[in-house]
N, C-alpha and C positions, 0 to 999 in steps of 0.2 A: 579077706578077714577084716571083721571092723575095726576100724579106729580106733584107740584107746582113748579116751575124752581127758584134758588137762588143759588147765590154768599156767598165763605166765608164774615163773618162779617171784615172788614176793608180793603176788595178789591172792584174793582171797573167795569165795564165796559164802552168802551168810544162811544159814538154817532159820526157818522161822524160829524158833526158843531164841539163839541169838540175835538174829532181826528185834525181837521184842527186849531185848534189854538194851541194845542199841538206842531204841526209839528213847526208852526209858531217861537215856543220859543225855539222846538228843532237847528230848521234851524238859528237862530237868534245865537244862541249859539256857533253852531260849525262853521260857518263862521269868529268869530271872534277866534277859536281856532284855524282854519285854518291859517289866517291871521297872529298867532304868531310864524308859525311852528310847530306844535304838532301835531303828526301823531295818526289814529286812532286802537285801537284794542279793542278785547272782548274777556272777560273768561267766564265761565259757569255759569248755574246757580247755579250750586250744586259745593260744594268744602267741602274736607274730614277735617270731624270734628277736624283732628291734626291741620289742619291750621290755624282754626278760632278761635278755646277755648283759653281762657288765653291772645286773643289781645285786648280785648275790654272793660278789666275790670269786675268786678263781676256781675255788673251790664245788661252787655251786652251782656254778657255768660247767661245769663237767660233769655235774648229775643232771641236765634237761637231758628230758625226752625229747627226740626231735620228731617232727611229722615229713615223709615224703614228699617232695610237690605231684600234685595228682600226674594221669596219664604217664607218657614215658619220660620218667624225672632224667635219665642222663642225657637227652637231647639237646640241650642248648650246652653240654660240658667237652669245651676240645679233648681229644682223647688222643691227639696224635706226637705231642712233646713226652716231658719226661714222665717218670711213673706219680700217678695220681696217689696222693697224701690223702687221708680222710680229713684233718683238717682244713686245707685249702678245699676239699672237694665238697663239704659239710654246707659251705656258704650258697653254692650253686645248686643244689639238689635240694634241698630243705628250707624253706623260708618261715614255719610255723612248729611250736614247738607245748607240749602239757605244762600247763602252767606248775608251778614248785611253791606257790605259796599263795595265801589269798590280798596279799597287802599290797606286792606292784603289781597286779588288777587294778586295785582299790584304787592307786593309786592314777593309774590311764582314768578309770572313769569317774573320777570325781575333775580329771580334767576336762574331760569331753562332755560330762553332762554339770558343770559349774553355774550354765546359766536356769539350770531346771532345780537344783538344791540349796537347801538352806545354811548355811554356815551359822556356826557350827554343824556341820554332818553329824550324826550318829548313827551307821551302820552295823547291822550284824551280818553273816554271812557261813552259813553252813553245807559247805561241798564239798566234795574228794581234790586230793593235788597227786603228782606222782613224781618221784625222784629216782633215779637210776643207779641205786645205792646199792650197796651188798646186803641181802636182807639176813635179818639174824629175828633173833628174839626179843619184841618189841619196835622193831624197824623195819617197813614194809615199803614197798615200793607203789603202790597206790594205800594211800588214808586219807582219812574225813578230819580234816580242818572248823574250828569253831571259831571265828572271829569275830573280837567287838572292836570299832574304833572310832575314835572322836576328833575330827578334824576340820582344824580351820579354828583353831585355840591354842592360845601357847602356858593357859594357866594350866598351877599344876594339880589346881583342885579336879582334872579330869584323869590326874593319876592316882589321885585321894580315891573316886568314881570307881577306877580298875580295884584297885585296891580292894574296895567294898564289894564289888561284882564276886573276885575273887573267894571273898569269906562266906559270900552268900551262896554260893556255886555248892561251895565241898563241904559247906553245915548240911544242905539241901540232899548234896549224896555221902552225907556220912562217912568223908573221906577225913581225917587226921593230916593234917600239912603243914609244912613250913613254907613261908614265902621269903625269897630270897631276895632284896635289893640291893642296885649300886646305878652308878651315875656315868655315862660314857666322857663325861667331862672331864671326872676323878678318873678315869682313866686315862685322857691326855694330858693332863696334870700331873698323873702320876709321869707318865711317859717323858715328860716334859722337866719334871723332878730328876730324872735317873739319865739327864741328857738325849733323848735318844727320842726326839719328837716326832722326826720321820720314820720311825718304827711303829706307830702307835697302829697299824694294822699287825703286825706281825709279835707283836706282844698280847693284842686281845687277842685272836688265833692260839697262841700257843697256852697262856694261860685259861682260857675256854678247857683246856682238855686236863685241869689239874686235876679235878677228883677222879678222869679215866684213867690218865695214865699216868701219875703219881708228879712228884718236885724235880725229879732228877732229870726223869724225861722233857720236862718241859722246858730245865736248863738248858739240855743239850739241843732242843729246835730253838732256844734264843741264840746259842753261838752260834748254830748253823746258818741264820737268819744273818750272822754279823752284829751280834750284840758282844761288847767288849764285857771281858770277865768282870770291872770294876760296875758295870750297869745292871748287870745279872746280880750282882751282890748285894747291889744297891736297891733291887728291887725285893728282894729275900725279907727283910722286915713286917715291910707294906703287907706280903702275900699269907703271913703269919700273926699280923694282928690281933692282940688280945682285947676281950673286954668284950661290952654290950656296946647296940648301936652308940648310943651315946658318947663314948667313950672311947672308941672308935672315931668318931668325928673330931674330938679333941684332941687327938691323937696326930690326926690327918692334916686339922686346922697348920698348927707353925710348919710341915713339911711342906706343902704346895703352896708357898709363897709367890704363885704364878696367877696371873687371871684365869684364866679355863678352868684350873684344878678349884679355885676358890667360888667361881662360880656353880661348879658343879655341886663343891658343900654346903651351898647356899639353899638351892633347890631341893638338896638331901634332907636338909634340916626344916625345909617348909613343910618335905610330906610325912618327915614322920611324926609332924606336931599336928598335923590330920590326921595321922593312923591312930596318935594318942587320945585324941579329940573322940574316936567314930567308936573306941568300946567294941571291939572287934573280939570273934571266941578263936583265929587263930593265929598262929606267933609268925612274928616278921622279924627277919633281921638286914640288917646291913652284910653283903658279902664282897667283902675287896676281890676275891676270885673273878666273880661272875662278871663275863665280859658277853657272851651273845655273841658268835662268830660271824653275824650279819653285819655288813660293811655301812646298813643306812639308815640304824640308830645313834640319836644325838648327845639325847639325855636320858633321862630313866630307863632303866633297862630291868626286869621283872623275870622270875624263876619260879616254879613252884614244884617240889619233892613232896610225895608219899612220905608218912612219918615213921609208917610202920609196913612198909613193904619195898621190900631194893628193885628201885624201878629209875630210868632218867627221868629228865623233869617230864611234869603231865600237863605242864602249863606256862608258855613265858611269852617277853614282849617287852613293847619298849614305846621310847618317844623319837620320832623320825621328822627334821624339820625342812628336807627340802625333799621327799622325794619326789613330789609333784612339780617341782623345777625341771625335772629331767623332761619331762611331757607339755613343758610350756607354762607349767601355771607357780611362779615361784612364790618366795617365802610363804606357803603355805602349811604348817607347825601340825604333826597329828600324831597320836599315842593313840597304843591298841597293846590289846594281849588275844594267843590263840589258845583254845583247851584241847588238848590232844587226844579226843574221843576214843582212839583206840588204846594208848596206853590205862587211858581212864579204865576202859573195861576189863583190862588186864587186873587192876588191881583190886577194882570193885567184885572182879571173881576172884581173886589170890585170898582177898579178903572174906571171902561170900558176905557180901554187905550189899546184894541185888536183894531187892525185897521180895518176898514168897511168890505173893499174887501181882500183874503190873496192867495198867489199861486195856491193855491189847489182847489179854490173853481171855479165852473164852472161860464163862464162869459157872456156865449153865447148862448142862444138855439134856433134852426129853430124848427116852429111849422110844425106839419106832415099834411097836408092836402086830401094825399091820394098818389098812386102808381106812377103817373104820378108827381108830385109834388117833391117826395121821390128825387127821379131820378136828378132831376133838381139842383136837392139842396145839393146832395152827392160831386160835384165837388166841389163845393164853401166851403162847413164846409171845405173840406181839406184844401181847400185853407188857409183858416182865422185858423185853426190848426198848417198851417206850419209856419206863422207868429210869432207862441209863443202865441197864446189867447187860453186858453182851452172850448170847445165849445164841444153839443152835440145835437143831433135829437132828439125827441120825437118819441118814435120805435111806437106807433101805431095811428093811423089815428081816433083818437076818436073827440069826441063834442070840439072844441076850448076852451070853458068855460073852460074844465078839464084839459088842457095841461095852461092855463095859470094860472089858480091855481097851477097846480105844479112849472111854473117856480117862483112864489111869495113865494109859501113855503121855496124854494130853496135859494129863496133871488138871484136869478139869474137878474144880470143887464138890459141887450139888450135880447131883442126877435125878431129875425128875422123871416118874412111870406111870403110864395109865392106860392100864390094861381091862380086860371087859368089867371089874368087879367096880374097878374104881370111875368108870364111863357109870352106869350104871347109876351109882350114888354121887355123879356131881365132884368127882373129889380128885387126888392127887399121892402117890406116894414121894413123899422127898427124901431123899439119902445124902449125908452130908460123909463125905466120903472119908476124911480126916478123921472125925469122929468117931467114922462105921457105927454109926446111927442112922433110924430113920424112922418119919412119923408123916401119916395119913391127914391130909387138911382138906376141907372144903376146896374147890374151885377158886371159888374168889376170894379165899386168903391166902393163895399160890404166894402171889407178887408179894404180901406184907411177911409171909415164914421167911422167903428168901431176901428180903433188905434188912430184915432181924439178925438174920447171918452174918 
């Protein structure tokens, strides 16, 4: 009996229709990264487990992928003491593991290739990552990553930069958004406010998850964490702030009487007097929530939510200033944000806000009438090809009915025919299929009916 053919659970395969709207948001993307300057490269898929453990938090050390060591991987494992742990056994079998994000990449190879790049770097970077997550709706265990980041700068006019990429990004796909900001400093400021300094991983962590899973729940993982009830209370104001960015800051100003906290305000207040500067069409705010459960952002930290479709974010990032210390190359300062391609397309279908027609999709097809036909018609498709219309023949000469069910399936616009009458006189019938119209042209104003289209 055959095989029943299937996909791991949380991967995908893509249909061409979907492939082209794909491309659509890829193309839509890296045009405007182009547009900023930011040159493109790729790392592997695989990268040695020293790299990746320990950047991601405990959390996210338990979502790598791991890879087998080749041949027979339990060979160098004694197997003759007690019963074998996967943990302790993880270390000896597996040395290589799918990378979970495009940034500590970045991060290895802006060390290893330092002496070949310019500082400021500015990269983009568009490839799949995979994480070993329970998949649901919107969360997938391999997706496409769209990174931009600028590193080997500590100004914060490269977060003014993001900021902009951002507006031009979801103007460009007609996405509606909020952009969410806060400062990982006003976070240990805040942390540092409510006593509780050596907390300050375990209060981003649990505040990260307030609009999932509500105030109450996130109390109850502060005390669980050993936050005293008077620090949890203490934090309850902060996390309910009223007002507009502004107002908010002044807010914030006499609480964090602390360096960190005040330097963080500092930095807050430089970029949104950039954001006021740049005349931007979508709205930013300050979010005291917004922590980013990544352990190796410093300062800025960047969210971006769908306005009008309940989706998580489709887009965040931040500022990271040493994580190329971990690899040898220290204080080196760099911010980046990622656009989360598949949530994007989620919404840009929830939304139908994919445009009708898109580059890739074929616009043009001469039906095949037979050998003599073929012939006639091969000079012309090139023609209307070298104009930039992507157009194709139907390779065999069957029943018409079936070749124009396939260009409807296609969703193929114009059908061009030329059958003995129109050989004959030079000519062309064209059908504009939307219209369900169609009209007879000379030959050689084939190419000029269909760019009039």
């Amino acid at each position: 009996m055959a095989q029943k053919p299937s996909i791991p659970k949380g991967t995908r395969d893509f249909l061409p229709e979907v492939m082209v709207r794909r491309n659509y948001i890829f193309d839509t993307i890296k045009a405007v990264f182009k547009r900023y300057g930011f040159l493109p490269i790729e790392t592997p898929s695989m990268e040695n487990l020293s790299t990746l453990l320990g950047k991601y938090g405990e959390e996210g050390d338990k979502l790598l992928f791991r890879i087998l060591n080749s041949g027979d991987f339990m060979s160098g494992v004694d197997q003759s003491g007690e019963p074998l742990e996967s943990l302790k056994l993880a270390g000896k079998i597996t040395e290589k593991g799918l990378r979970y994000d495009l940034t500590v990449p970045f991060a290895r190879f802006v060390t290893m290739y330092r002496d070949q790049i310019a500082f400021p770097f500015k990269r983009y970077q568009i490839q799949p990552v995979w994480r070993a997550d329970r998949p649901q709706k919107g969360r997938y265990r391999e997706f496409c990553q769209c990174d931009v980041d600028i590193i080997g700068s500590n100004s914060i006019l490269n977060e003014a930069e993001l900021v902009n990429i951002v507006n031009d990004i979801f103007n460009d796909l007609k996405i509606s958004v909020v952009l969410k900001i806060n400062n990982r400093k006003v976070l240990a400021g805040i942390a540092e406010y409510i006593g509780k300094s050596d907390a300050l991983v375990d209060i981003t962590v649990a505040i990260d998850k307030l609009d999932k899973i509500g105030i109450e729940a996130v109390n109850a993982e502060l005390a669980e964490k050993g936050l005293e009830p008077e620090a949890i209370e203490k934090l309850q104001p902060i996390l309910f702030m009223k007002g507009d960015t502004r107002e908010k800051l002044a807010q914030l100003k006499p609480l964090l009487n602390n360096e960190v906290g005040q330097k963080g305000i500092e930095e807050l207040e430089t970029l949104f007097d950039y954001i006021d500067n740049m005349e931007l069409d979508i709205e930013t705010e300050l979010d005291l929530t917004l922590a980013r459960g990544l352990n190796y952002y410093t300062g800025a930290i960047f969210e971006v939510k769908a306005k009008d479709f309940p989706m998580g974010s489709i887009s965040g990032g931040g500022r990271y200033d040493n994580l190329t210390g971990i690899f040898g190359l220290p204080n080196v300062s760099g911010v980046g944000i990622s656009f989360g391609a598949d949530r994007i397309y989620d919404v840009l279908e929830g939304l139908k806000l994919f445009p009708e027609t898109m580059s890739e999709s074929t616009q043009v097809i001469f039906l095949n009438f037979g050998k003599n036909e073929e012939k006639y018609c091969l000079k012309y498709l090139n023609q209307v090809r070298k104009h930039g219309i992507n157009a194709e023949i139907y390779p065999d000469a069957t029943k018409i009915q079936k070749q124009m069910k396939y260009a409807d399936q296609r969703g193929i616009p114009v059908v061009v025919i030329a059958g003995e009458t129109e050989m004959a006189e030079q000519k062309f019938t064209v059908k504009f299929m939307k219209e369900g119209r169609q009209e007879t042209v000379n030959a050689n104003q084939l190419v000029e009916t269909i760019l009039k289209k």
